[in-house]
C-alpha positions in Angstrom: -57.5 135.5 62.7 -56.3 138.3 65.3 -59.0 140.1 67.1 -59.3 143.1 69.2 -62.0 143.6 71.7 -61.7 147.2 73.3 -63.6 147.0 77.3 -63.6 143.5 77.4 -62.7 143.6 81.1 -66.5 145.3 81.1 -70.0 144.2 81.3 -70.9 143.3 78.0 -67.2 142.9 75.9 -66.5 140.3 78.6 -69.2 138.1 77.3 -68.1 138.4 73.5 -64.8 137.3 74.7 -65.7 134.4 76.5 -67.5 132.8 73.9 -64.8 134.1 71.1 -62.5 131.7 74.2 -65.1 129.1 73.7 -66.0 129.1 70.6 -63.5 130.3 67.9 -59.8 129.5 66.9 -59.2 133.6 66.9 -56.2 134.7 68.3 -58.0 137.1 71.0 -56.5 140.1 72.7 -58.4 142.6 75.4 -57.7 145.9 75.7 -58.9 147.7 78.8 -58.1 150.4 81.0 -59.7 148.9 84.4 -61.4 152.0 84.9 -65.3 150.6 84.8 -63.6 146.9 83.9 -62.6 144.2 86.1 -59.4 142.9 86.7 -61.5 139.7 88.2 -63.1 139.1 85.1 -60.2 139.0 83.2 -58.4 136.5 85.6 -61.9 134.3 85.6 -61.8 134.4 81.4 -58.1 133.1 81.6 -59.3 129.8 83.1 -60.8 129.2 79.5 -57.7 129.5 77.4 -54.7 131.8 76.9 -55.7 135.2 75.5 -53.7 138.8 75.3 -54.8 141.1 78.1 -53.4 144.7 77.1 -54.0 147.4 80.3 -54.2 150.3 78.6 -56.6 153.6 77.7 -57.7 154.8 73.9 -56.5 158.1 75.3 -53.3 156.8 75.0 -53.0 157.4 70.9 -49.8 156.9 70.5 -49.0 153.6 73.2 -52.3 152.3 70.7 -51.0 153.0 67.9 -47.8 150.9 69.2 -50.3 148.0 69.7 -51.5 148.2 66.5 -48.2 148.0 64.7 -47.3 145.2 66.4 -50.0 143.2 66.7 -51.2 143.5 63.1 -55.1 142.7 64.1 -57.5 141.4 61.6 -60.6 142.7 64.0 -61.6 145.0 65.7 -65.0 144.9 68.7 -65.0 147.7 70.3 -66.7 148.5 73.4 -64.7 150.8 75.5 -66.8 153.6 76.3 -68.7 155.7 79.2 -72.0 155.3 78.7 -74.3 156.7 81.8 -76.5 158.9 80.6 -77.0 161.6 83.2 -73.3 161.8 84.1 -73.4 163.1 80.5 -75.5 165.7 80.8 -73.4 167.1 83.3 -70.1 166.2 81.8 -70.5 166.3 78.3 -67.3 166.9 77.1 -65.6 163.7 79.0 -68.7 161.5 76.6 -67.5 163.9 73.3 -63.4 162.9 74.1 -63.7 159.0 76.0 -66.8 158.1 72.8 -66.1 160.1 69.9 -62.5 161.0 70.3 -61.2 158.3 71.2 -63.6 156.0 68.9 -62.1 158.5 65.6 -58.2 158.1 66.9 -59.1 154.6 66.9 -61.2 154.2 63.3 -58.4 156.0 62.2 -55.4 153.5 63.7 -57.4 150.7 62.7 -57.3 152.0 58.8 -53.6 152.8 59.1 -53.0 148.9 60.1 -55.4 147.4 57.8 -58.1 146.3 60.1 -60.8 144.8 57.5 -63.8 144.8 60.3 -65.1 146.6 62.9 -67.8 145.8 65.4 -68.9 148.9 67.0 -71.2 149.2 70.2 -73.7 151.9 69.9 -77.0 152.5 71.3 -81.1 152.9 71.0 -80.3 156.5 72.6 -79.1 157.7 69.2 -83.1 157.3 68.1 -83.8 159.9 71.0 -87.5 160.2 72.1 -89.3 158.8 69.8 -92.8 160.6 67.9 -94.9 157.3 68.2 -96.8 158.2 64.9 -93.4 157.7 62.8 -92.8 154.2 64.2 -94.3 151.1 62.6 -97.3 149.4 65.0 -97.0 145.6 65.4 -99.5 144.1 67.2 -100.3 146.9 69.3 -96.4 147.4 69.6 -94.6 150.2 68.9 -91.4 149.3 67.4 -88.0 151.0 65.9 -86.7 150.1 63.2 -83.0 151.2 61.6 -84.4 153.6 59.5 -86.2 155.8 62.0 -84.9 159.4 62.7 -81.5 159.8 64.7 -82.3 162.6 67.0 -80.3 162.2 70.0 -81.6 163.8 73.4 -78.5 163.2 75.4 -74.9 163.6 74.9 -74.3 160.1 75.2 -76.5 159.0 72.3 -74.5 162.0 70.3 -71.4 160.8 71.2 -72.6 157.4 69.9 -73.7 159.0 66.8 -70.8 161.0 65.9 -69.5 157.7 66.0 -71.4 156.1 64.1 -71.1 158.4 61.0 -67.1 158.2 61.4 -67.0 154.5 61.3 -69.6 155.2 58.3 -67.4 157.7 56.6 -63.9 155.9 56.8 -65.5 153.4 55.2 -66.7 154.8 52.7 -63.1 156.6 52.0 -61.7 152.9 52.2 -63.7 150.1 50.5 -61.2 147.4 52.3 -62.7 148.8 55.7 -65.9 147.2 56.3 -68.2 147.8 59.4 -71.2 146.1 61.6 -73.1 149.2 63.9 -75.3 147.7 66.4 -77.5 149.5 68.4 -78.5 148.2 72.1 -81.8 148.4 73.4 -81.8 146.9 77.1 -79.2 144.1 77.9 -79.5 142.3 81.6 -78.5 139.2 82.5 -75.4 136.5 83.0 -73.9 134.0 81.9 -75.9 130.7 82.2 -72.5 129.4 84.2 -71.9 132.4 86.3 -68.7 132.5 85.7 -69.2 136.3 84.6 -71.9 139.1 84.7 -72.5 142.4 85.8 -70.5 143.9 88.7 -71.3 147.8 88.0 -71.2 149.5 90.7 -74.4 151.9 91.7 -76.1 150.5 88.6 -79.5 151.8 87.2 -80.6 149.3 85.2 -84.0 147.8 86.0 -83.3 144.2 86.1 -79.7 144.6 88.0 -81.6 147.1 90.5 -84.5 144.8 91.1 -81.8 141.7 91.1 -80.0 143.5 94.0 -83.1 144.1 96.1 -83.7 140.6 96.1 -80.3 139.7 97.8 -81.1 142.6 100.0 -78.2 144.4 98.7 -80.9 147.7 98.4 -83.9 148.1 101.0 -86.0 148.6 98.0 -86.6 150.3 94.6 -88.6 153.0 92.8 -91.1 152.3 90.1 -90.7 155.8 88.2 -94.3 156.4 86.6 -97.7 154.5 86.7 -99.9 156.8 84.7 -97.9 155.8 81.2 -100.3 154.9 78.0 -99.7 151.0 78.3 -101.9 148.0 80.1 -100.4 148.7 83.6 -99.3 152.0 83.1 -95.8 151.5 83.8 -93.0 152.0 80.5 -92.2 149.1 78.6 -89.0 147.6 76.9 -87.0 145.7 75.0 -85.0 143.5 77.2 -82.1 141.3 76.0 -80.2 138.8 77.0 -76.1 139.6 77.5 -75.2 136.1 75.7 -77.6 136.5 72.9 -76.3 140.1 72.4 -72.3 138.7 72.4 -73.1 136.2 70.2 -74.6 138.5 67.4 -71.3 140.1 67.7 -69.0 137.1 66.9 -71.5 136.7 64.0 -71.4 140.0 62.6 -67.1 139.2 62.1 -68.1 136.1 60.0 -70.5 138.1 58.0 -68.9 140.6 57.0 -67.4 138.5 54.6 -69.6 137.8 52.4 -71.6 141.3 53.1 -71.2 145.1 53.1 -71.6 147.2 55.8 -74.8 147.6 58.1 -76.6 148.9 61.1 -78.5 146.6 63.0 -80.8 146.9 65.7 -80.7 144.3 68.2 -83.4 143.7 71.0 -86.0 140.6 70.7 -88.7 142.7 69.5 -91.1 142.4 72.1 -91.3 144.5 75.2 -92.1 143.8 79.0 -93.4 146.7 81.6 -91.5 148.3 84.6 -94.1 146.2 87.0 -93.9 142.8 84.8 -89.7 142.8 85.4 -90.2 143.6 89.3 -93.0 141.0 89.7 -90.8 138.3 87.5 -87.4 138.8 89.8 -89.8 138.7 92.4 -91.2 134.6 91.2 -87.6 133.9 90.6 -85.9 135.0 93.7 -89.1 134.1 96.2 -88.4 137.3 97.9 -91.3 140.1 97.9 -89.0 143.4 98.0 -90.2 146.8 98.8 -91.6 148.6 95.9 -92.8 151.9 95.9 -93.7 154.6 93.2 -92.2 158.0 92.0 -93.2 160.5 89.6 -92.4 160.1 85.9 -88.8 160.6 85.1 -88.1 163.2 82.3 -87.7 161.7 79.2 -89.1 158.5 79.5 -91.1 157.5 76.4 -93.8 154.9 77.3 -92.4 152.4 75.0 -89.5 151.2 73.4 -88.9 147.9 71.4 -86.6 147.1 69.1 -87.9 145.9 65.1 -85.5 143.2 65.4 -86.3 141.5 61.7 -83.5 143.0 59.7 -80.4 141.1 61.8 -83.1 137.9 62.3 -83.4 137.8 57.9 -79.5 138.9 57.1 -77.3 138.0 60.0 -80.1 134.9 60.4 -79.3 135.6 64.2 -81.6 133.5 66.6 -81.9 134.5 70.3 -81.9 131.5 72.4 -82.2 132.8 76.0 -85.5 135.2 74.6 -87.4 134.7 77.7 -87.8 137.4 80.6 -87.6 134.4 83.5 -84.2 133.4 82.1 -82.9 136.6 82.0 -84.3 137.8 85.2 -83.1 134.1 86.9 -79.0 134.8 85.3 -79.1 138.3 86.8 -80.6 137.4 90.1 -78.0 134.2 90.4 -75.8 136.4 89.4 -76.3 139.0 91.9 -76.5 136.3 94.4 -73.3 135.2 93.6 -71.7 138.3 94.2 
């Protein structure tokens, strides 16, 4: 089998690739543009085994549409995409043509060169802010599940969306085009080997943040909000691991074989506070980093974790690295390495 993955120079496409390089006989190919990807990475996943790297941008339609024809790919992952959300409150429109564009030219290219599956990276933004009264109460636990209102709050989580219903509406137009939509809740971590992980530059994500504080990359970090409705008032999560998350990938191309189309959710289901990730990077790195607090950010809802049971009963995907230490010790290694 030929298989696409679009961004798998990136953060979380080059993780899917190397265990595609690891763990599959597909005939892989990468298609990146280098702009937020790595030319590093993809030098560091050639040590595994020969693989296609393409250099090029979706916004190229018609060079894609060359690649396509020639290639003949059975597959498609794609994860190209800009994805920080305040840049896309001030620069909407580049989210509506690099996401949604870009995503449709490609839907579309992909039907024209009878691609049977596509694996399409969305996002937990597309469920907006939630109303905690709508959402089901595990445990004490608020959690989302896939049928929960779609009420973006940022253009990135509409440009996801948009998405979303075009994959959604091609295939229903064409019942040889079958898709897998999952939607991300928080992904940290590395690779157990360190061979890969996240090198985004001015990064925001907790673990990544907290990660480079330890290495004394930042003088120190912000907790944003003490005062939330939770046991130590700080927000809490859904944080999973990047090598759990790629391999749910590789097995949504298997299943949809023997399965029609979904949208799955995919976080571990349990949650961990703003204070809990500091004070576990803390116990893993042995460093005691400045931490101070900050104001509530606009926007933040006090928690968010993912009802993970519908890809755990059809997809009978099993996390193995569902453990905050581990992910907080791959990040911090990680970060160290760097």
């Amino acid at each position: 089998m030929k298989i696409l993955i679009t961004g798998g120079a990136g953060y979380i496409g080059s993780h899917v690739v190397k265990m595609l390089l690891e763990n599959s006989d597909y005939e892989v190919s990468v298609l990146d543009s280098l702009v937020t990807g790595f030319d590093s990475t993809i030098e560091e996943l050639a040590k595994i085994r020969k693989f296609q790297f393409i250099k090029e941008d979706l916004s190229n339609w018609n060079k894609v549409e060359e690649i396509f024809k020639k290639e003949k790919f059975d597959a498609v992952i794609h994860f190209a995409a800009s994805l920080i959300v305040p840049e896309s409150v001030e620069k909407p429109l580049k989210y509506y043509l690099n996401n949604t564009a870009n995503t449709a030219n490609l839907v579309r290219i992909a039907n024209e060169s009878g691609v049977k599956k596509f694996i399409f990276s969305s996002t937990a933004a597309v469920y907006g802010e939630p109303k905690f009264d709508e959402l089901r109460i595990d445990n004490g636990e608020c959690k989302i599940n896939e049928k929960f209102e779609t009420k973006p709050i940022n253009p990135y989580g509409q440009s996801k969306l948009f998405s979303e219903k075009i994959i959604q509406d091609a295939a229903k137009a064409n019942s040889e085009f079958k898709y897998v939509i999952f939607r991300y809740f928080n992904v940290a971590g590395a690779a157990p080997d360190l061979s890969i992980g996240q090198k985004t530059k001015n990064a925001t994500h907790l673990i990544k943040v907290a990660s480079e504080c330890a290495v004394g990359k930042r003088d120190g970090m912000y907790i944003f909000g003490t005062d939330y409705p939770t046991p130590d008032g700080t927000c809490i999560r859904d944080y999973i691991h990047v090598m759990d998350l790629a391999d749910a990938h590789i097995k949504a191309v298997d299943y949809l074989d023997e399965n029609e189309s979904d949208i799955f959710n995919i976080g571990y289901g349990s949650g961990a506070s703003v204070k809990e990730v500091v004070d576990t990077v803390k116990k893993v790195s042995g460093v005691d980093f400045k931490v101070e607090t900050a104001p509530r950010r606009a926007g933040d809802p006090a928690m968010l974790i993912a009802d993970s049971s519908k890809i755990k009963e059809k997809m009978k995907w099993q996390p193995k690295y569902d453990d905050l230490e581990t992910i907080c010790k791959t990040a911090y290694e990680w970060e160290k390495k760097l």
